[in-house]
C-alpha positions as CSV (number, residue, x, y, z in Angstrom):
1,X,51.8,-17.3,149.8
2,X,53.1,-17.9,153.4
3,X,53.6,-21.9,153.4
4,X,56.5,-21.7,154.7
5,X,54.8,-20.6,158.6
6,X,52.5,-23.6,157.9
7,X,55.9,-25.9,157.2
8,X,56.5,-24.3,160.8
9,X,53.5,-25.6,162.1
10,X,53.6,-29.6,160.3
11,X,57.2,-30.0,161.2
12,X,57.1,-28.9,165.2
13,X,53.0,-30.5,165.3
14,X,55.0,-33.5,163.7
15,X,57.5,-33.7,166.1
16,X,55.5,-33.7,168.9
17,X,53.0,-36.3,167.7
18,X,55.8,-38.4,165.9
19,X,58.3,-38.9,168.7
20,X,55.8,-40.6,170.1
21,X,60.2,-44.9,188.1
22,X,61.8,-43.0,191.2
23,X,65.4,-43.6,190.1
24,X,66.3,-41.1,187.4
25,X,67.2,-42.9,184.2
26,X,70.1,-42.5,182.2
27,X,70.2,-40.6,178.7
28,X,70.8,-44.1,176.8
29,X,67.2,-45.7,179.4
30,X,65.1,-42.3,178.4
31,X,66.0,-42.8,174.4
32,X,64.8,-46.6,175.0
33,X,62.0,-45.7,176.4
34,X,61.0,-43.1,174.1
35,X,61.8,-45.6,170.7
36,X,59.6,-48.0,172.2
37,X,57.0,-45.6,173.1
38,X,57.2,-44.7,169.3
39,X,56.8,-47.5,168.1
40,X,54.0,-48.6,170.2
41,X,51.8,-45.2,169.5
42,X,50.0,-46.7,166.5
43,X,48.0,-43.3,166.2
44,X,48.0,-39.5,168.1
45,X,46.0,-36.8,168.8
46,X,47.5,-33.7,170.3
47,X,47.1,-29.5,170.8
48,X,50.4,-27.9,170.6
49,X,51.4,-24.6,171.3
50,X,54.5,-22.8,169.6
51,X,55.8,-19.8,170.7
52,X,58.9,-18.1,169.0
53,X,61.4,-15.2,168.6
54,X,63.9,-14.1,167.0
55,X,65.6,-10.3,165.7
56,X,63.1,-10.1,163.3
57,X,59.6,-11.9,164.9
58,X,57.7,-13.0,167.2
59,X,54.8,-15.5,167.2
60,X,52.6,-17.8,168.8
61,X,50.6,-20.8,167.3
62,X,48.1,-23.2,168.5
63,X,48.2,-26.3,166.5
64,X,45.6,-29.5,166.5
65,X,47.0,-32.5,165.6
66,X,46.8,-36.0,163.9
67,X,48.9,-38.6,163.0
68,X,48.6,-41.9,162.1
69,X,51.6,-44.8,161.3
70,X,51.7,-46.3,158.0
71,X,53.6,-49.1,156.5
72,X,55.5,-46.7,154.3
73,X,58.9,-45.4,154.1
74,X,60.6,-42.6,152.1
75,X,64.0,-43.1,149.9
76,X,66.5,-42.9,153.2
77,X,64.2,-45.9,155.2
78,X,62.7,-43.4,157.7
79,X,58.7,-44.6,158.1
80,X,56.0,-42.0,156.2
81,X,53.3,-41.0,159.0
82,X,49.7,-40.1,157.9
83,X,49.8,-36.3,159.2
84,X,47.0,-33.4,159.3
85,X,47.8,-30.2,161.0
86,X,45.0,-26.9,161.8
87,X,45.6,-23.7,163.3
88,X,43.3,-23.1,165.5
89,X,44.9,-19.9,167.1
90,X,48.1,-17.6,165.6
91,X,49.5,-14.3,166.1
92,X,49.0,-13.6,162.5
93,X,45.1,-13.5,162.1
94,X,45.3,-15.1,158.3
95,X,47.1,-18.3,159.4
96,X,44.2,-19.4,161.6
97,X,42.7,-22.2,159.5
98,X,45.1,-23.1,157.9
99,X,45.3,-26.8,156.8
100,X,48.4,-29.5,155.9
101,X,46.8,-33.0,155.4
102,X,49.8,-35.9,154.4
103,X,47.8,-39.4,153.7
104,X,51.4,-41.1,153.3
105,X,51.5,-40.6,149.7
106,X,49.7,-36.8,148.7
107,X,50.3,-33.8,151.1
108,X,47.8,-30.5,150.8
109,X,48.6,-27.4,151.7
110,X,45.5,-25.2,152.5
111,X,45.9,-21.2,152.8
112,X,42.4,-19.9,154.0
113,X,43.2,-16.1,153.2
114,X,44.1,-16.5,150.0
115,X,41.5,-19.3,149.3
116,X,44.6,-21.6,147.1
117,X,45.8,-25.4,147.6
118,X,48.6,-26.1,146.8
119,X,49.4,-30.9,146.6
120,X,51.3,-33.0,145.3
121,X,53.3,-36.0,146.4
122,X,54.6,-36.9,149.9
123,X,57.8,-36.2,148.9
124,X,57.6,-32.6,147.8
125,X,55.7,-31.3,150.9
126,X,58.5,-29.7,152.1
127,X,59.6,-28.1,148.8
128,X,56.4,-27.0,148.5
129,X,56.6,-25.3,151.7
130,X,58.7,-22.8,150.5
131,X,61.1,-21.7,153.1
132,X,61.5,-21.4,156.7
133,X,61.7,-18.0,158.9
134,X,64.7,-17.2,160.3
135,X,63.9,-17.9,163.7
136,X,64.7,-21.0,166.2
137,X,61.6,-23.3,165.6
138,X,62.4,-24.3,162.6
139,X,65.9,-24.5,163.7
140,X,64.9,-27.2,166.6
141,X,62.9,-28.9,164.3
142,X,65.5,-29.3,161.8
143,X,67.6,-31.0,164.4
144,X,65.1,-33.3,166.1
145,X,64.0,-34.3,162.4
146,X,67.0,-35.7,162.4
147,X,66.2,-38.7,165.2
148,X,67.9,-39.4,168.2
149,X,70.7,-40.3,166.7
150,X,71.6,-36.9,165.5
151,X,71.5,-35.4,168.8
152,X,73.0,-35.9,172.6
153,X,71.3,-36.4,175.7
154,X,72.2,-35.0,179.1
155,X,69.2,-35.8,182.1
156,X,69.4,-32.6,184.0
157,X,66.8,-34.1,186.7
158,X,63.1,-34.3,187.0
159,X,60.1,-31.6,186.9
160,X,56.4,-31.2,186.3
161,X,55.0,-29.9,183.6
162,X,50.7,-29.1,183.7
163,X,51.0,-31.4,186.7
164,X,52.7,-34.2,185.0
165,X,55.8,-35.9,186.5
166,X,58.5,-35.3,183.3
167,X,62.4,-36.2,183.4
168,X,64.0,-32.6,182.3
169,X,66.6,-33.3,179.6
170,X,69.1,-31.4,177.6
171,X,69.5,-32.0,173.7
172,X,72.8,-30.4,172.1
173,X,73.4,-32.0,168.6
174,X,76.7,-34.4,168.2
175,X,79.4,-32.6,166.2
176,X,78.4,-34.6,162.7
177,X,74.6,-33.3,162.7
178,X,76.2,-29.9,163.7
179,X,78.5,-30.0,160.1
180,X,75.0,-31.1,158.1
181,X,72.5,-28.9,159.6
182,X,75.1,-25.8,159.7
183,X,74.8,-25.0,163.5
184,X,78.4,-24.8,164.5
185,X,77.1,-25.2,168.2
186,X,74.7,-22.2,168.4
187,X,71.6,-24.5,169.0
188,X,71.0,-25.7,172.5
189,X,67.5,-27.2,173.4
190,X,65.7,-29.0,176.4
191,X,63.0,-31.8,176.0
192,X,60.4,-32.4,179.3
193,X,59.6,-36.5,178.9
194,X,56.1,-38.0,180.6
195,X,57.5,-40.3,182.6
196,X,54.5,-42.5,181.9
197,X,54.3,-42.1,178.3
198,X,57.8,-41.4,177.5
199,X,56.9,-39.0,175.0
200,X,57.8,-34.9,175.3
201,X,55.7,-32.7,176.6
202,X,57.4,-29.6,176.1
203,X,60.4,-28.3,174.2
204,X,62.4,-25.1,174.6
205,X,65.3,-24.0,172.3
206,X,67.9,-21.2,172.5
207,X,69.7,-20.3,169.2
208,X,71.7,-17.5,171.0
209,X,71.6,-14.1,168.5
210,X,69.3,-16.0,166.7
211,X,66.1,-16.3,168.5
212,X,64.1,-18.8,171.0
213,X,61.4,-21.2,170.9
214,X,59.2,-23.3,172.8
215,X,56.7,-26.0,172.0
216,X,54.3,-27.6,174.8
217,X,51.9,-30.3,174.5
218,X,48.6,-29.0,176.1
219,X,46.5,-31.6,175.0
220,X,47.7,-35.3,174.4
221,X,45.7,-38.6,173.3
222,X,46.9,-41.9,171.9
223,X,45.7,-45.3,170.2
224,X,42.3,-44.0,169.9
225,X,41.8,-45.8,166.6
226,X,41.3,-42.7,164.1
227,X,39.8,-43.1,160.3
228,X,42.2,-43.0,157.9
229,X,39.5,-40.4,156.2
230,X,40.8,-37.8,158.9
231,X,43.8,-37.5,156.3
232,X,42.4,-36.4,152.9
233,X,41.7,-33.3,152.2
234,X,38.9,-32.1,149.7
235,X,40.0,-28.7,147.9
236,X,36.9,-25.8,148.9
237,X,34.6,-24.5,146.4
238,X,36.0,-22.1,144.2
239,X,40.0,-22.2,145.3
240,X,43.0,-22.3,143.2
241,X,44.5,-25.8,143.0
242,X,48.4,-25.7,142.3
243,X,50.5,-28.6,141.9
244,X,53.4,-28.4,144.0
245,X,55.9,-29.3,140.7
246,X,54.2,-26.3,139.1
247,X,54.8,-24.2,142.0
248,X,58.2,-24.6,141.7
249,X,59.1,-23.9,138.2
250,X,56.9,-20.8,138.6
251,X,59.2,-19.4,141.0
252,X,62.8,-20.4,139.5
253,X,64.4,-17.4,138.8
254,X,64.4,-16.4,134.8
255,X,66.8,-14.4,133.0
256,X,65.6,-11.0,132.1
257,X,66.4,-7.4,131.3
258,X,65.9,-4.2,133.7
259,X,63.4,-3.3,131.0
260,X,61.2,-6.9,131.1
261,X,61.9,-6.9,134.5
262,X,60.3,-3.1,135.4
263,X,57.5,-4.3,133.6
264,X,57.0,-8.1,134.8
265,X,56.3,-6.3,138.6
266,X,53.4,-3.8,139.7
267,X,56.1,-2.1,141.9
268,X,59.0,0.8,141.2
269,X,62.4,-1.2,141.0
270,X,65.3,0.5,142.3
271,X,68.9,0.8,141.0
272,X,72.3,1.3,143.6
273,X,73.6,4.5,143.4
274,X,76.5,3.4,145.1
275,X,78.2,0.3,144.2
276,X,81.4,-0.6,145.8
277,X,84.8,0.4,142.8
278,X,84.8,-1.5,140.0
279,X,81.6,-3.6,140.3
280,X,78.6,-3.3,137.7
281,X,75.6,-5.1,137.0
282,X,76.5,-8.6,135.2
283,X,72.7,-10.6,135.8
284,X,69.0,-9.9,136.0
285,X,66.7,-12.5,137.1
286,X,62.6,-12.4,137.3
287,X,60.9,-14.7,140.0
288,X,57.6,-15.3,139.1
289,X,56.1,-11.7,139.4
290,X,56.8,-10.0,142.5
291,X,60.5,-10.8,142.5
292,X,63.5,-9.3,141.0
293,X,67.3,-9.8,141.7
294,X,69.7,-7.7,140.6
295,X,73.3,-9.4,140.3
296,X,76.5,-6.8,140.3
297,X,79.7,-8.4,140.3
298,X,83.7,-6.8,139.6
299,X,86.7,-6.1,141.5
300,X,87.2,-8.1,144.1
301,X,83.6,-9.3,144.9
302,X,80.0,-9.7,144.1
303,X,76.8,-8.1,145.5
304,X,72.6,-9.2,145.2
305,X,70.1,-6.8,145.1
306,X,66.3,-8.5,146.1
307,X,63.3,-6.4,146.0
308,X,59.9,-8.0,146.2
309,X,56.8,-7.8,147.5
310,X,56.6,-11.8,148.7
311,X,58.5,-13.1,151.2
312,X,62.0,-13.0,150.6
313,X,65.2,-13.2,152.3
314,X,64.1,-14.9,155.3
315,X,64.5,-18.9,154.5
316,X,68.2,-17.8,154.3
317,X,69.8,-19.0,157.8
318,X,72.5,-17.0,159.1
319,X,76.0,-18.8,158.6
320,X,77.3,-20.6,161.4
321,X,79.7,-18.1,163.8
322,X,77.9,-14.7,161.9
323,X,76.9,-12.1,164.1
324,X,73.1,-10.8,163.4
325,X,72.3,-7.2,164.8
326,X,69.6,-4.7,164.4
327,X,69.6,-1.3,162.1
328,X,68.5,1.3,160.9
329,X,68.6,1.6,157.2
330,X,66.8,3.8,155.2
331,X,65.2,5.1,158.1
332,X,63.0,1.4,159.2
333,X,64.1,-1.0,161.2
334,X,66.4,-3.2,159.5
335,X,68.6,-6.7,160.3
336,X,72.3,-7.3,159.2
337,X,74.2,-10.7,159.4
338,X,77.8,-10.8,159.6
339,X,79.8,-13.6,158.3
340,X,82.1,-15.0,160.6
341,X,85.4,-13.6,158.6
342,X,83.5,-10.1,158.5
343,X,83.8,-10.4,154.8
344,X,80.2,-11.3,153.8
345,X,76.9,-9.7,154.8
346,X,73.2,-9.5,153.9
347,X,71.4,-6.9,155.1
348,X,67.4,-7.0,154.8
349,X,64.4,-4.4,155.8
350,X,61.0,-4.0,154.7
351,X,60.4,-0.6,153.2
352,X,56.8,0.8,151.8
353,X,55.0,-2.3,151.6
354,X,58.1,-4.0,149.9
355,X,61.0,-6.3,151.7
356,X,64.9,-5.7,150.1
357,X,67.6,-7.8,151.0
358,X,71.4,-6.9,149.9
359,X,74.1,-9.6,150.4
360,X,77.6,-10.3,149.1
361,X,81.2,-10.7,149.6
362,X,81.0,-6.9,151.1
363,X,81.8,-5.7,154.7
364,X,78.9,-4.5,157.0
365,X,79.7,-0.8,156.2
366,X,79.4,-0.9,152.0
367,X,76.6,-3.4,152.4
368,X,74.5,-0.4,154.4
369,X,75.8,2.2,151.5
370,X,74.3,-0.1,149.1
371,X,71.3,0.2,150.8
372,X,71.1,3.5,151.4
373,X,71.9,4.6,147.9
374,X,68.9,2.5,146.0
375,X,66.8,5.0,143.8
C-alpha cells in the first residue's frame, strides 16, 4: 500500500491549513502575526497544490482541505487539529481519491485502488503512514512541523502571489532542529505570507542533490463554521479494515531461512555472487510477504540485501553531507548515496517489476558489484 504519498499529502495539506502595512515587518513582527493569526483561525478550508522532485521522482498533487481546532493536545503539549485531506488531482492516477480523516482522537487512512482502510488512534497516524519518499516535501514538512521555533526567519522583501500582496521570507532551520531532523544545512526554503491574513500562501524548498518542492495555496477560506461530521470517516462497502497496531506487527521483520523465505514470496529471490572477502550471510528476515532481507556480515563490514515487490528503500533519507547520484546498474536506471566518509553506501533500482536496495559499510564501487552479481 502507498500511505506513505498520502502521509505526503496530510502533513504539507496540514501545514498549510494549520499555520493558520507598507513598512516591511521584521522576522520577529511576521512570526507575531502569524501565531496570532493561528490562533484566531478557529476552522480552514483550502486547495493546495504540491509539486515535487527529486533523483528518483517527480509529482504533482492537488489537495482539498479541512481542519478544524480542538481542545486537545498530544503527549509533548502541541494542540491535536481535526484534519481531513482528498486528492482531487495526482500524477499517479491511483492516488486520486484518496482520503485521511483525523477527528482529534481516530485517524483513517483510505486507499481507493486497493479498496483497504487502514485507523487507529491519533497518535499512530503517522506510523501508520509508513514511510516518506525520498524527496524534499516531506523534508520541508518535517522542518516546519517542527513550529517556528525550530526554524529562522530572514524577510527578503515583498511580492504577489495569484494577485495577493505577500511579504517573501526565507526559512533555514536553527543549528539545533538541523542536529534532530538530520539536515546538516542541506534544506533551504522560502514561505510567501498574506499580508492580510498572515498565513502562507506558497512554499518553495530546495534540498540541494536531494530534490525540490513547492506547495501553493490556490484556494483559501477561514471561520466558516464547518460540522464536526466533515471529520469521520465511514469505511465503503466491501473494503478491508486494518488496524493501524495490526499493520505494524505485520510488517516487523521475522527471522527466517532462505528456504521459508523463497517460499513466503511469489517472486524469484536472488543470492550475491560477489560478496566483498571474508563476508557471508549471518541473518534472514521475512517482512510480511513481499519482503526479504538478506543480512551478510565478516571482515571488516556488513552488507543488506532488500528485494521486494512493495515499496522499499525509499523512507530511508540520505545521511547528512552524502552525495546521491544516478546509475546504471544492471542495466536500469538506478540511485546511489554516498556517505559522507565514502565508507557507507546504498544503492537502489527497480528491476522486472521488483525494487532492490543494497547498503552497508562498503565503498560505492563493491556496493555496484554486489549488485551486479545477484543471481
Amino acid at each position: 500500500m502507498r500511505h506513505y504519498r498520502l502521509l505526503l499529502v496530510t502533513l504539507l495539506g496540514a501545514l498549510l491549513l494549520a499555520a493558520c502595512g507598507q513598512r516591511l515587518p521584521s522576522a520577529d513582527e511576521i512570526v507575531e502575526r502569524m501565531q496570532a493569526a493561528r490562533a484566531a483561525t478557529s476552522d480552514a478550508h483550502a486547495t493546495v497544490a504540491i509539486d515535487f522532485s527529486s533523483p528518483e521522482r517527480s509529482g504533482r498533487f492537488v489537495v482539498e482541505g479541512w481542519m478544524q481546532q480542538t481542545d486537545l493536545s498530544d503527549a509533548a503539549g502541541k494542540p491535536i487539529n481535526r484534519l481531513r485531506m482528498e486528492v482531487r488531482e495526482a500524477s499517479e492516477a491511483d492516488l486520486v481519491g484518496s482520503i485521511a480523516v483525523s477527528n482529534g482522537e481516530r485517524f483513517w487512512l483510505y486507499n481507493p485502488a486497493e479498496n483497504t482502510v487502514v485507523t487507529g488512534a491519533h497518535d499512530q497516524m503517522k506510523q501508520a503512514a509508513a514511510s516518506t519518499p525520498g524527496s524534499a516535501a516531506p523534508m520541508f514538512a518535517d522542518l516546519l512541523s517542527q513550529g517556528l521555533d525550530a526554524v529562522e526567519l530572514e524577510v527578503l522583501g515583498a511580492e504577489q502571489v495569484a494577485g495577493k500582496n505577500t511579504w517573501k521570507v526565507k526559512v533555514t532551520p536553527r543549528p539545533e532542529t538541523s542536529a534532530q531532523l538530520r539536515l546538516d544545512g542541506v534544506v533551504e526554503g522560502t514561505l510567501w505570507v498574506d499580508e492580510q491574513l498572515a498565513l502562507p500562501l506558497k512554499a518553495t524548498l530546495d534540498a540541494s542533490d536531494f530534490g525540490q518542492g513547492s506547495v501553493e495555496v490556490l484556494s483559501l477560506e477561514t471561520n466558516t463554521g464547518l460540522s464536526a461530521e466533515l471529520f469521520s470517516f465511514i469505511p465503503p462497502a466491501g473494503a478491508t479494515v486494518v488496524e493501524a497496531a495490526e499493520l505494524a506487527a505485520r510488517m516487523q521483520p521475522q527471522a527466517s531461512t532462505l528456504a521459508e523465505a523463497r517460499s513466503a514470496v511469489s517472486f524469484a529471490l536472488r543470492e550475491p555472487g560477489y560478496l566483498p572477502a571474508g563476508m557471508s550471510l549471518v541473518e534472514v528476515r521475512v517482512i510480511g510477504t513481499g519482503t526479504v532481507i538478506l543480512n551478510y556480515s565478516g571482515g571488516t563490514g556488513s552488507v543488506s540485501v532488500v528485494q521486494s515487490n512493495e515499496e522499499v528503500g525509499r523512507d530511508r533519507e540520505p545521511p547528512a553531507g552524502s552525495q546521491v547520484r544516478a546509475v546504471t546498474v544492471r542495466a536500469v536506471p538506478g540511485t546511489l548515496i554516498v556517505g559522507a566518509d565514502g565508507q557507507g553506501s546504498l544503492l537502489r533500482w527497480e528491476e522486472g517489476g521488483l525494487r532492490y536496495v543494497v547498503a552497508g559499510t562498503l565503498a560505492a564501487d563493491e556496493a555496484l558489484k554486489v549488485a551486479e552479481g545477484l543471481q
